[in-house]
N, C-alpha and C positions, 0 to 999 in steps of 0.2 A: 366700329365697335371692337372693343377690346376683350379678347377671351381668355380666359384665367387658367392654364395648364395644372391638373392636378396630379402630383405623383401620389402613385399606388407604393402598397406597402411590398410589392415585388421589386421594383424598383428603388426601393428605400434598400429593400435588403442588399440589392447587387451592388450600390455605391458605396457601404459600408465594412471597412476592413472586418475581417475574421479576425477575431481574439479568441485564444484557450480562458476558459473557468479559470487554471492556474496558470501560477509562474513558472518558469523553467527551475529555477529553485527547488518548487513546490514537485515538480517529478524528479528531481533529484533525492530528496526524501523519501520520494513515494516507494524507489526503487532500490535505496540503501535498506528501507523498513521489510519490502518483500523478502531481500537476503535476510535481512536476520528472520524472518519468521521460517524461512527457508531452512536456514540453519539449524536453528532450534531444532526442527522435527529430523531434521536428520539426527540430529546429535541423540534426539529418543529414539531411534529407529535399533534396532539389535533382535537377537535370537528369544524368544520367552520361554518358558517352561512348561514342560510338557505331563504327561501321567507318569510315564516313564524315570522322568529325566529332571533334576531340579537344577536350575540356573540363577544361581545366586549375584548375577551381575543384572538381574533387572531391578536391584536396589543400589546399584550403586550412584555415587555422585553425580556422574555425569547425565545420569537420565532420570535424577527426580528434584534435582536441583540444578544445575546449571543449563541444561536444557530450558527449563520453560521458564526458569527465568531471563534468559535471551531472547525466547518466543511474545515473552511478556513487553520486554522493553522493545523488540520489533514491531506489536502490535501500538502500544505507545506513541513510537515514532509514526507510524501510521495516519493517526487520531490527528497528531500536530501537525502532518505535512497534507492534510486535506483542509485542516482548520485555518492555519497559516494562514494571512493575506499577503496576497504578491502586492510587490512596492509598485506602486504605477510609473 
């Protein structure tokens, strides 16, 4: 008599390669996006105003416009480098 061996789904798991969710691409992105969001908030980071004390550079350019619009286009890249499909 012939007996039918059945594989378990532990054993299905062990003979099948491990693949990442993403591409190597795809964390290439992931990690260029951090830096820029990285960036950005540094770029807002500075001294503020106090009671005392007025600090007229918490309006400048660099902290209410190119700041988070760098933040903006990091988060961006973000969106796309998660949404991306890696090429098989």
């Amino acid at each position: 008599m012939e007996t039918k061996k059945t594989t378990t789904t532990e054993e299905v798991e062990k003979n099948t390669p491990k693949e990442f969710a993403l591409g190597k691409k795809n964390y290439l992105f992931i990690a260029v996006s951090f830096i820029l969001i990285v960036v950005g908030f540094v770029l807002m980071m500075g001294s503020g105003s106090t009671d005392e004390t007025y600090n007229p550079d918490i309006f400048s350019t660099r902290r209410i416009v190119i700041a988070p619009t760098i933040t903006f286009i990091g988060f961006v890249c973000m969106i796309f480098a998660i949404l991306r499909k890696p090429k098989q």
